[in-house]
SEFIZA-3560 file (N, C-alpha, C; in Angstrom, 3 decimals):
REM SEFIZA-3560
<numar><xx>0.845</xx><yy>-1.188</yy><zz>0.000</zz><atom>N</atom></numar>
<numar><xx>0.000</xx><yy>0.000</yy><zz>0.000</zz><atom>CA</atom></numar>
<numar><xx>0.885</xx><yy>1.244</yy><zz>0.000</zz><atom>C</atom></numar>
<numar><xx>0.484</xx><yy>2.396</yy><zz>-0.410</zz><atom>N</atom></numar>
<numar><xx>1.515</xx><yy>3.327</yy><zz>-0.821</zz><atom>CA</atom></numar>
<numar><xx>1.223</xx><yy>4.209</yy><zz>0.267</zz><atom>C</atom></numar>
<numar><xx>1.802</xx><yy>5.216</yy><zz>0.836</zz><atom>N</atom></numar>
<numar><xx>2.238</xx><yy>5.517</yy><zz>1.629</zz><atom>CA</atom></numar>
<numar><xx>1.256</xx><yy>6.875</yy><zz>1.709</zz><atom>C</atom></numar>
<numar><xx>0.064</xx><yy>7.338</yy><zz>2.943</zz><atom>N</atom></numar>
<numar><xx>-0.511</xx><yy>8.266</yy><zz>2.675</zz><atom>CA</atom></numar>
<numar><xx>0.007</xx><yy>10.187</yy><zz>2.725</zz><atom>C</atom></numar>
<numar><xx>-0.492</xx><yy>10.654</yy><zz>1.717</zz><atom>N</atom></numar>
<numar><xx>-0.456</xx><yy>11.844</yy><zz>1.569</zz><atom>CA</atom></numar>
<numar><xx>-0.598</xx><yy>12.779</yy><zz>2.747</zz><atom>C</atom></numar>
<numar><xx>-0.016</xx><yy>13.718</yy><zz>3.274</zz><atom>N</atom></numar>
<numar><xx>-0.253</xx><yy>14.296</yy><zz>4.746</zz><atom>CA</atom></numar>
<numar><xx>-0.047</xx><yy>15.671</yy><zz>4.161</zz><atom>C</atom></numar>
<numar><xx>-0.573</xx><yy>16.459</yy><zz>5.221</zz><atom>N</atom></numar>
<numar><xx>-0.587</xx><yy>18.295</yy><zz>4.826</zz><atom>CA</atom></numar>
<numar><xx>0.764</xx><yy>18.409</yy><zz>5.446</zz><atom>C</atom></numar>
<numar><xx>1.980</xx><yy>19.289</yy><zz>4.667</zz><atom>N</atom></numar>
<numar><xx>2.753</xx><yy>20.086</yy><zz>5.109</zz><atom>CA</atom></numar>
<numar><xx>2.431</xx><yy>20.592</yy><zz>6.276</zz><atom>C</atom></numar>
<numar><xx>3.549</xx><yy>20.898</yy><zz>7.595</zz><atom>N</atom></numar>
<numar><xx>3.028</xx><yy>21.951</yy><zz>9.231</zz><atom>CA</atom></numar>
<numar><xx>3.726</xx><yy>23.049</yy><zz>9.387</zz><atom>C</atom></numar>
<numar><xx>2.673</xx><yy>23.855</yy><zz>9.108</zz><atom>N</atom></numar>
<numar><xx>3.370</xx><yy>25.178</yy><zz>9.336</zz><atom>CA</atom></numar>
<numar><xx>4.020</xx><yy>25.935</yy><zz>9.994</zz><atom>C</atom></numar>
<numar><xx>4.173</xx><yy>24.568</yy><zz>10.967</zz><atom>N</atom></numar>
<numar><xx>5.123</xx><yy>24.924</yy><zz>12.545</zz><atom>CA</atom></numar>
<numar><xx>6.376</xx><yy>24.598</yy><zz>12.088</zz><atom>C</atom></numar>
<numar><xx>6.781</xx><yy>23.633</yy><zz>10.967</zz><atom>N</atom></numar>
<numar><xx>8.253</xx><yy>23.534</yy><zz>10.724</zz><atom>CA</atom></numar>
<numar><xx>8.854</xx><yy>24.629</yy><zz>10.018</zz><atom>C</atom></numar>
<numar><xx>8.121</xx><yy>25.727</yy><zz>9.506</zz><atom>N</atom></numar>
<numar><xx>8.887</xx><yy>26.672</yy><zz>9.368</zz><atom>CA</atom></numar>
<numar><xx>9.456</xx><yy>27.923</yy><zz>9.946</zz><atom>C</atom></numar>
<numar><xx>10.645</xx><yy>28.301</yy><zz>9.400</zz><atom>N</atom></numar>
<numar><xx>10.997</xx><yy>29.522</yy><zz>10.001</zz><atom>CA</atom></numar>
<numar><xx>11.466</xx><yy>30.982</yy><zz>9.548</zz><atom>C</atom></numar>
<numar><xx>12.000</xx><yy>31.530</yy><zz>10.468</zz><atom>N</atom></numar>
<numar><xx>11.534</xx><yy>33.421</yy><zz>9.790</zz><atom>CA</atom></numar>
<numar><xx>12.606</xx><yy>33.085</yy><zz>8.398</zz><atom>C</atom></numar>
<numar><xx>13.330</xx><yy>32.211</yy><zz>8.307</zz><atom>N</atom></numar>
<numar><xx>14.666</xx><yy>32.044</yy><zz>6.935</zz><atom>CA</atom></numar>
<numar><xx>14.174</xx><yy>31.138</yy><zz>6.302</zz><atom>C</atom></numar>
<numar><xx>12.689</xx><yy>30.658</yy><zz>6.640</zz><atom>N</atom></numar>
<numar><xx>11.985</xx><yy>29.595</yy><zz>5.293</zz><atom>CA</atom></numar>
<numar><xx>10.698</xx><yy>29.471</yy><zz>5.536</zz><atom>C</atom></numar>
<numar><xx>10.412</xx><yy>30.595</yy><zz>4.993</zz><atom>N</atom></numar>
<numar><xx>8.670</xx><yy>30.425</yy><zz>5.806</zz><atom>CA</atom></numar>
<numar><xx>7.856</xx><yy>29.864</yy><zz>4.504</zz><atom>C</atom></numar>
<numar><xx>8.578</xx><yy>29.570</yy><zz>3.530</zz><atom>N</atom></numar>
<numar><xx>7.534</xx><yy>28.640</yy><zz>2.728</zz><atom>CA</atom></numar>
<numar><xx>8.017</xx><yy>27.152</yy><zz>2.432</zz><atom>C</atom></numar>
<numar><xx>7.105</xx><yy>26.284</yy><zz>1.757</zz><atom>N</atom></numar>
<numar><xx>6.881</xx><yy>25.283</yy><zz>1.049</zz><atom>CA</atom></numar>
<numar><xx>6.638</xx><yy>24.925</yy><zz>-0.032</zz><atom>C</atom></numar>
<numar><xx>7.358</xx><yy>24.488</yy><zz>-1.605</zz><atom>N</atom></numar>
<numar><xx>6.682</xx><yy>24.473</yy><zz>-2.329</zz><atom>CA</atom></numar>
<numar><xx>6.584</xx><yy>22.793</yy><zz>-2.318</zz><atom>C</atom></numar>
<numar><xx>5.083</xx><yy>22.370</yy><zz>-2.627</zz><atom>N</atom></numar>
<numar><xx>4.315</xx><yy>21.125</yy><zz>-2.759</zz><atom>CA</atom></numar>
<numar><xx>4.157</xx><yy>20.789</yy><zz>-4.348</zz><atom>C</atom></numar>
<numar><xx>5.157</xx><yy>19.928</yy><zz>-5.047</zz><atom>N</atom></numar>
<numar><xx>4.320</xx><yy>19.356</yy><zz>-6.462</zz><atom>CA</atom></numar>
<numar><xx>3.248</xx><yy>19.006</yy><zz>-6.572</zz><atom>C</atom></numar>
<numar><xx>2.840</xx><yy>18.725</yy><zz>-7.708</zz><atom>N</atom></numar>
<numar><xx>1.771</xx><yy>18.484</yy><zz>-8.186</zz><atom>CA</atom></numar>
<numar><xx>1.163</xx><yy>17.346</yy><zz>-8.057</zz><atom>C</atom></numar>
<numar><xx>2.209</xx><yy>16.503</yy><zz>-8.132</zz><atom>N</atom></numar>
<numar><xx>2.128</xx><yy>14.692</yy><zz>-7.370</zz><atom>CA</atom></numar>
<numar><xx>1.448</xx><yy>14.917</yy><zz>-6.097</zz><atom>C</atom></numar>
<numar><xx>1.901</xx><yy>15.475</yy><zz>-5.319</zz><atom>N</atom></numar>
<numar><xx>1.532</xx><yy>15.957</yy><zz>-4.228</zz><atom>CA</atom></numar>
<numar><xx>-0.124</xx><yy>16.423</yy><zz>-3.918</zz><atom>C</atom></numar>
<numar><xx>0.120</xx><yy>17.403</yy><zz>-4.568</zz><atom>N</atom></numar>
<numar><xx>-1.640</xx><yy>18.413</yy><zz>-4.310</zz><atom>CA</atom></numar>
<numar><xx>-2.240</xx><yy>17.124</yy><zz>-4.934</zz><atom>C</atom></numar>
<numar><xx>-2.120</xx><yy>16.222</yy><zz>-6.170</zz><atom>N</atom></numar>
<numar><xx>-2.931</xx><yy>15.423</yy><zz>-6.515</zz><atom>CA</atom></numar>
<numar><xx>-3.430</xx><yy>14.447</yy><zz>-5.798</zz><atom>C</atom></numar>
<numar><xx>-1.971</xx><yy>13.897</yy><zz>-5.459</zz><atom>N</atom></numar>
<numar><xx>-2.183</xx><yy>12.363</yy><zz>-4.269</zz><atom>CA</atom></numar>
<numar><xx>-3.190</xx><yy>13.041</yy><zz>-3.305</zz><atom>C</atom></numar>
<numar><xx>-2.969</xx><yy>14.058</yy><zz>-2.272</zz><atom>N</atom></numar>
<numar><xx>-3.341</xx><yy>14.212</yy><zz>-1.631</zz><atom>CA</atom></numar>
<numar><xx>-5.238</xx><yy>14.808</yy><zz>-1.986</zz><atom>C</atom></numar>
<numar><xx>-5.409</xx><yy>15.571</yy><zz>-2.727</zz><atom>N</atom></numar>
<numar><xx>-6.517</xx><yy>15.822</yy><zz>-3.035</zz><atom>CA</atom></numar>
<numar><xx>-7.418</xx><yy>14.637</yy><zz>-3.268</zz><atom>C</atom></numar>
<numar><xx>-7.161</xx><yy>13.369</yy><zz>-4.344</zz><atom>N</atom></numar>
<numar><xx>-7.792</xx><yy>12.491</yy><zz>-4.461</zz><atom>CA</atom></numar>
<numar><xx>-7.632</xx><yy>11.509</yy><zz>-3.425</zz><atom>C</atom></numar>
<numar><xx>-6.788</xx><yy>11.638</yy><zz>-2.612</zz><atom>N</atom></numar>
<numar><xx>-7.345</xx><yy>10.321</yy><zz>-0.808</zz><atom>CA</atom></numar>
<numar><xx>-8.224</xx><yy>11.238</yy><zz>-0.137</zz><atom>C</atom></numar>
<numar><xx>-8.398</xx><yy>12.865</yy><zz>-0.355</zz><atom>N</atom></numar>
<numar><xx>-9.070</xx><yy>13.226</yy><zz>0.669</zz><atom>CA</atom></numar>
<numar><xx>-10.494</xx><yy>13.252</yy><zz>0.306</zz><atom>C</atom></numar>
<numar><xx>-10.792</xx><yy>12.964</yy><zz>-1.401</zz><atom>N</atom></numar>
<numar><xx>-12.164</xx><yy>13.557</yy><zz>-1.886</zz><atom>CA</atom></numar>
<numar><xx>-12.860</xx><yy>11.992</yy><zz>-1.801</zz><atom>C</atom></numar>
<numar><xx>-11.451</xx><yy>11.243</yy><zz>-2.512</zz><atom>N</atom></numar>
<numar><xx>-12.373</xx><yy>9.872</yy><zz>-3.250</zz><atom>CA</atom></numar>
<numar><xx>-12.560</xx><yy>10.353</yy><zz>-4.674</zz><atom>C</atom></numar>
<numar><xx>-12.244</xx><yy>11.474</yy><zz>-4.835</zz><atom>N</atom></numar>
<numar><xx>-11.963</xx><yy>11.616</yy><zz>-6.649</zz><atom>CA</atom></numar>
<numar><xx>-10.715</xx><yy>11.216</yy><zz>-7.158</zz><atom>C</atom></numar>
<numar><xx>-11.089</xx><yy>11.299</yy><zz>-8.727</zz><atom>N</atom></numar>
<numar><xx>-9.556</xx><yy>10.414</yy><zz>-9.246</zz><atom>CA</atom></numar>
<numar><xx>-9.199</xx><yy>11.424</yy><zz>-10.338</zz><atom>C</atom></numar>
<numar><xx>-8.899</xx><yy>12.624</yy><zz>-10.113</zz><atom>N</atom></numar>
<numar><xx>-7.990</xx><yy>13.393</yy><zz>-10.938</zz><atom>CA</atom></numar>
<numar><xx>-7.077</xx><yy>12.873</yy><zz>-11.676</zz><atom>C</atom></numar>
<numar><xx>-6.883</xx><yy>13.503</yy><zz>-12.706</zz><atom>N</atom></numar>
<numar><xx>-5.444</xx><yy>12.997</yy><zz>-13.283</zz><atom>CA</atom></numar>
<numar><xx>-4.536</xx><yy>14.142</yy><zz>-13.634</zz><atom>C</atom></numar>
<numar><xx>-5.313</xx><yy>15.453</yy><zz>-13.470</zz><atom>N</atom></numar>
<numar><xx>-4.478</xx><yy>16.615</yy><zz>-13.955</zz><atom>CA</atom></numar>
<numar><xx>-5.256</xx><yy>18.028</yy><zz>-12.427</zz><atom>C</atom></numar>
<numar><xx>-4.168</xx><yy>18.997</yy><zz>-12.661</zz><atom>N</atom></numar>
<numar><xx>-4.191</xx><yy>19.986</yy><zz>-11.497</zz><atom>CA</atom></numar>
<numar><xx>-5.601</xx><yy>20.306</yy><zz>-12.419</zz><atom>C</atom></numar>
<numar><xx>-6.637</xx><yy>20.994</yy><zz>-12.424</zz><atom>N</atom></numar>
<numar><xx>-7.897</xx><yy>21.766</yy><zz>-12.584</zz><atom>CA</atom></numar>
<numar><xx>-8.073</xx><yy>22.772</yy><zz>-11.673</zz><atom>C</atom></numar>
<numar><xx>-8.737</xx><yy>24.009</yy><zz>-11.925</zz><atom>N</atom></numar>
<numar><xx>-8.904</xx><yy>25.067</yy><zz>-11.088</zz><atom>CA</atom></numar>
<numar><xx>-10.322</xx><yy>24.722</yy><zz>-9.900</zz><atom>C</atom></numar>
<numar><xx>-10.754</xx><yy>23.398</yy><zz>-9.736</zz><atom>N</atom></numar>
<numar><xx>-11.517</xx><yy>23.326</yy><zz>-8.810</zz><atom>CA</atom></numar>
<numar><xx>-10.737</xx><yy>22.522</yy><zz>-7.393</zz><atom>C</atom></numar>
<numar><xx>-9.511</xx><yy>21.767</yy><zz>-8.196</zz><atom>N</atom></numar>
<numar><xx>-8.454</xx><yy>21.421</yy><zz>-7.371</zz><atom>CA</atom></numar>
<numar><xx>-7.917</xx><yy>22.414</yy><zz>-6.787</zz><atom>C</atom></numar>
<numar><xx>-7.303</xx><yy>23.203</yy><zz>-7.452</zz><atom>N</atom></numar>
<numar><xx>-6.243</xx><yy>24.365</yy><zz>-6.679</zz><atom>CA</atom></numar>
<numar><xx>-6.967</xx><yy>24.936</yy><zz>-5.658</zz><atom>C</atom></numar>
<numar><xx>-8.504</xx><yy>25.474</yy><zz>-6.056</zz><atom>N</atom></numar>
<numar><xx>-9.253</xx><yy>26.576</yy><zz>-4.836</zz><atom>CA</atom></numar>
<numar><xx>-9.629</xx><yy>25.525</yy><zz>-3.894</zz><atom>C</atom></numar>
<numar><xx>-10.001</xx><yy>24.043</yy><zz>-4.423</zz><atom>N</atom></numar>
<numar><xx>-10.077</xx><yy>23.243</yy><zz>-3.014</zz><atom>CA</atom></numar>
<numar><xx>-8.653</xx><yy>23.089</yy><zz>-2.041</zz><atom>C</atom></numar>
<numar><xx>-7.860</xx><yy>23.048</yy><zz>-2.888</zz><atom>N</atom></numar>
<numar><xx>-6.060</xx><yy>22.834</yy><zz>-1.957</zz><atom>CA</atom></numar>
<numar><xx>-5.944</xx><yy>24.144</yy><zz>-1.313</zz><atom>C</atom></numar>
<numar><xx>-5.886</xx><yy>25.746</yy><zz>-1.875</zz><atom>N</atom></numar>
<numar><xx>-5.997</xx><yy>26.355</yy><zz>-1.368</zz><atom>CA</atom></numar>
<numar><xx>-6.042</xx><yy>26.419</yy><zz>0.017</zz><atom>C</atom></numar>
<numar><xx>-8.071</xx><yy>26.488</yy><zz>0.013</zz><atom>N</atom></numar>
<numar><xx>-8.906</xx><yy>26.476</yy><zz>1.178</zz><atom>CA</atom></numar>
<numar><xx>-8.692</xx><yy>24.991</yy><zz>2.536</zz><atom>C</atom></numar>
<numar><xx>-8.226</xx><yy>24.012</yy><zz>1.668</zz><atom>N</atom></numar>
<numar><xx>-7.636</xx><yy>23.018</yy><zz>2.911</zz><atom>CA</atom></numar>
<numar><xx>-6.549</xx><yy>23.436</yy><zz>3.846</zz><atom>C</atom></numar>
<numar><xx>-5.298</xx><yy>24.196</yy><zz>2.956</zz><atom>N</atom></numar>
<numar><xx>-4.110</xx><yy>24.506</yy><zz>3.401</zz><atom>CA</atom></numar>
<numar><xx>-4.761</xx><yy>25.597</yy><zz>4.633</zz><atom>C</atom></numar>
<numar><xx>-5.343</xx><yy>26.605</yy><zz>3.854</zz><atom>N</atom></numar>
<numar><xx>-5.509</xx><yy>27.814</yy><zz>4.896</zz><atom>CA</atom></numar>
<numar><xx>-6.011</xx><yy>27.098</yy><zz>6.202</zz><atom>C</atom></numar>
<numar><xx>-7.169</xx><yy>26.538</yy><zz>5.959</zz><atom>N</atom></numar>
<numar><xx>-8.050</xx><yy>26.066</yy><zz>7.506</zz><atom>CA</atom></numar>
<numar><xx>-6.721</xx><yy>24.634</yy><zz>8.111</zz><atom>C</atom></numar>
<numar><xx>-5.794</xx><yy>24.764</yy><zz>7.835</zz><atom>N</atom></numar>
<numar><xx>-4.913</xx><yy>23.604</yy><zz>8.490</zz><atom>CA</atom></numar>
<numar><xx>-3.788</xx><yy>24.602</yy><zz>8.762</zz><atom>C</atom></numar>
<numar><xx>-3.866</xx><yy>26.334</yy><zz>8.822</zz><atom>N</atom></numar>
<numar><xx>-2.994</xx><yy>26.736</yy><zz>8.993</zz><atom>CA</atom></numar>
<numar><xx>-1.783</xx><yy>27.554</yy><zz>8.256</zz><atom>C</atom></numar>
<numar><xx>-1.847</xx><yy>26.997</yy><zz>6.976</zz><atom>N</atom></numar>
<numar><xx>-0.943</xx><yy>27.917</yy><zz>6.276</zz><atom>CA</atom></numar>
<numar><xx>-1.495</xx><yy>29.597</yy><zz>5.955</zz><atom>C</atom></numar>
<numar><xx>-0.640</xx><yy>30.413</yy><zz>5.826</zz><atom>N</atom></numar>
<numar><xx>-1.215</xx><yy>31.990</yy><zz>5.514</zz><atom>CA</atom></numar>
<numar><xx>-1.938</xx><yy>32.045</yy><zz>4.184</zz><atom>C</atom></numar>
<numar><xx>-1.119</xx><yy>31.223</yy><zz>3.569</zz><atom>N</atom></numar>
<numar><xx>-1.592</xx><yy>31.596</yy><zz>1.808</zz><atom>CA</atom></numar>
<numar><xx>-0.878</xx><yy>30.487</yy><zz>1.544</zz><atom>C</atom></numar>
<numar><xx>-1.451</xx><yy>30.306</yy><zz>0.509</zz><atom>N</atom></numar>
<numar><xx>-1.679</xx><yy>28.814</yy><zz>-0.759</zz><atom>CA</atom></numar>
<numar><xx>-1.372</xx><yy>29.734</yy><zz>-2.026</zz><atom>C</atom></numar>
<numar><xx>-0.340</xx><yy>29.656</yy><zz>-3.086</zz><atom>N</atom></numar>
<numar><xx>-0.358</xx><yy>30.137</yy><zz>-4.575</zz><atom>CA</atom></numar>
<numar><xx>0.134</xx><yy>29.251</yy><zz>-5.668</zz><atom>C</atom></numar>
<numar><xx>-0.836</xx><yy>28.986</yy><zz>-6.461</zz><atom>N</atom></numar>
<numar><xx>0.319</xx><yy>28.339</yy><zz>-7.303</zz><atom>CA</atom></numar>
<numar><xx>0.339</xx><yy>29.072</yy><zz>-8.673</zz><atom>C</atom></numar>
<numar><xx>1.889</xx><yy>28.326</yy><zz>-8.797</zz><atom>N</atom></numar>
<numar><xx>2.542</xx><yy>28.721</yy><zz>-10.021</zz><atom>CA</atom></numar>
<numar><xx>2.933</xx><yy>27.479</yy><zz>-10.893</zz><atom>C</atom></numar>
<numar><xx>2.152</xx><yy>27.346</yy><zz>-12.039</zz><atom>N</atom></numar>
<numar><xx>2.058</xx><yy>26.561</yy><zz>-12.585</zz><atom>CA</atom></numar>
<numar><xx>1.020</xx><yy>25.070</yy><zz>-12.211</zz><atom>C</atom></numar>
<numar><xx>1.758</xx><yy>24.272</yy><zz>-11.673</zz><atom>N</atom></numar>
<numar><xx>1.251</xx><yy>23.258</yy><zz>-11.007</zz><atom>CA</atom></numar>
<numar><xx>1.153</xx><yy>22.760</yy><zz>-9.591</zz><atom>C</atom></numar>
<numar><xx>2.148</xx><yy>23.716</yy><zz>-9.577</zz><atom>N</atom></numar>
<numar><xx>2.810</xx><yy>23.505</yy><zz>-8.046</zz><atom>CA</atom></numar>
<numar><xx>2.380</xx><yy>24.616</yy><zz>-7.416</zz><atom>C</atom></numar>
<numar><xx>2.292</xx><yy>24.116</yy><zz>-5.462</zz><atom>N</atom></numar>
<numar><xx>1.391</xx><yy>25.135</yy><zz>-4.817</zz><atom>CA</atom></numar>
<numar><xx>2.901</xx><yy>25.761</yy><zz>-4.026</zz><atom>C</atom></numar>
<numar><xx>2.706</xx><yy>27.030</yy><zz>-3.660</zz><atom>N</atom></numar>
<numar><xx>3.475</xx><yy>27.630</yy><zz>-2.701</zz><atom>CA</atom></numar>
<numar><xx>3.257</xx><yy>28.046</yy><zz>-1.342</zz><atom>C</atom></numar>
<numar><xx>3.206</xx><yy>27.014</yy><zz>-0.634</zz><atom>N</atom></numar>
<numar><xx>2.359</xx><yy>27.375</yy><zz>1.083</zz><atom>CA</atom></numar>
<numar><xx>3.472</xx><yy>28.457</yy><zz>1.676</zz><atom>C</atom></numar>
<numar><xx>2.650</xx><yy>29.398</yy><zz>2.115</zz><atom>N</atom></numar>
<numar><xx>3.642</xx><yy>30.742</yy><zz>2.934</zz><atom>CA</atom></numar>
<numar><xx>3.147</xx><yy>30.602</yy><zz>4.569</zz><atom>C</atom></numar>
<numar><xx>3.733</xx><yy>30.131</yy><zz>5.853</zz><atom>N</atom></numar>
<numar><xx>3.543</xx><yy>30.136</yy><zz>6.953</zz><atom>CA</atom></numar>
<numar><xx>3.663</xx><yy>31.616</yy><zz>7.648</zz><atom>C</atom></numar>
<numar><xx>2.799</xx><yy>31.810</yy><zz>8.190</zz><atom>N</atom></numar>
<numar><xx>3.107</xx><yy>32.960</yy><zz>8.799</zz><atom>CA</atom></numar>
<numar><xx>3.510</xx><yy>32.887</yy><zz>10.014</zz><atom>C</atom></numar>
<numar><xx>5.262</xx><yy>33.407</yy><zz>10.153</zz><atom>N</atom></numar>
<numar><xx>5.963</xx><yy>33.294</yy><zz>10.884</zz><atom>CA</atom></numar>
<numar><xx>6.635</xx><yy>34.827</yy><zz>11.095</zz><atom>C</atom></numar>
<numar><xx>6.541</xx><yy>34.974</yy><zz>12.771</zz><atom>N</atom></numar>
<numar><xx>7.353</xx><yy>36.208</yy><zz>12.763</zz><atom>CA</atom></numar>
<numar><xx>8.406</xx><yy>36.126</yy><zz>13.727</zz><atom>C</atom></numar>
<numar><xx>9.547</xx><yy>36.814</yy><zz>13.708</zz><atom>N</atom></numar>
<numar><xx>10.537</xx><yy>37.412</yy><zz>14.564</zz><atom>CA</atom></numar>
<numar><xx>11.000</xx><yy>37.813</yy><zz>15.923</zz><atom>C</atom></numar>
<numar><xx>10.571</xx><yy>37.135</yy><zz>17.156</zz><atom>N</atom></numar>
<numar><xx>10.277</xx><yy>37.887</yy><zz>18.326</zz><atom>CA</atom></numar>
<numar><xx>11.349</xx><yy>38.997</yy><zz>18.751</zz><atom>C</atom></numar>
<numar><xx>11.544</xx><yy>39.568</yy><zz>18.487</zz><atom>N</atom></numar>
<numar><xx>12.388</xx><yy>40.855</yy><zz>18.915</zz><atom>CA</atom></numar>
<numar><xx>12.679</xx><yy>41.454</yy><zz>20.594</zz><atom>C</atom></numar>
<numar><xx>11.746</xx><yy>40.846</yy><zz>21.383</zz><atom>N</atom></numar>
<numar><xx>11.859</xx><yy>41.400</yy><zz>22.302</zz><atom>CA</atom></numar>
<numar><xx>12.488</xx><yy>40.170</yy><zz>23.705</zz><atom>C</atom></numar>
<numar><xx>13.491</xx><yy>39.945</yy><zz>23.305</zz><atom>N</atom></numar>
<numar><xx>14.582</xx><yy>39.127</yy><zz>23.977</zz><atom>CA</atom></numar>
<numar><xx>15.603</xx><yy>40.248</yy><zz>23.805</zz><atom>C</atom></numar>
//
């Protein structure tokens, strides 16, 4: 059995890598274990569904470019140490 698809955590990043980029293998695998649909290509009802998963699991913003998504964590700096 192949190995399941999991959301990126936006806790592993930091103020020197506050993003992720996720292939397309990726947004796919993962989109079709979570729907029970069987995509075979990125579609714009995929992306705004990956989007809206990423955000409510935490990431700031979801973009993609091309095929691939770009999760941005919002991470800040504590300065006051």
């Amino acid at each position: 059995m192949a190995r399941p698809f999991i959301i990126p955590d936006p806790k592993d990043r930091s103020v020197n890598e506050p993003t992720k980029v996720v292939s397309a293998n990726q947004v796919l695998g993962f989109y079709n274990q979570s729907t029970g649909d069987k995509k075979e290509r990125i579609v714009e009802s995929v992306k705004e569904w990956y989007k809206q998963t990423m955000r409510d699991n935490g990431w700031g913003d979801a973009t993609f470019h091309g095929n691939q998504c770009v999760l941005t964590a919002n991470v800040k700096l504590d300065n006051t140490k």
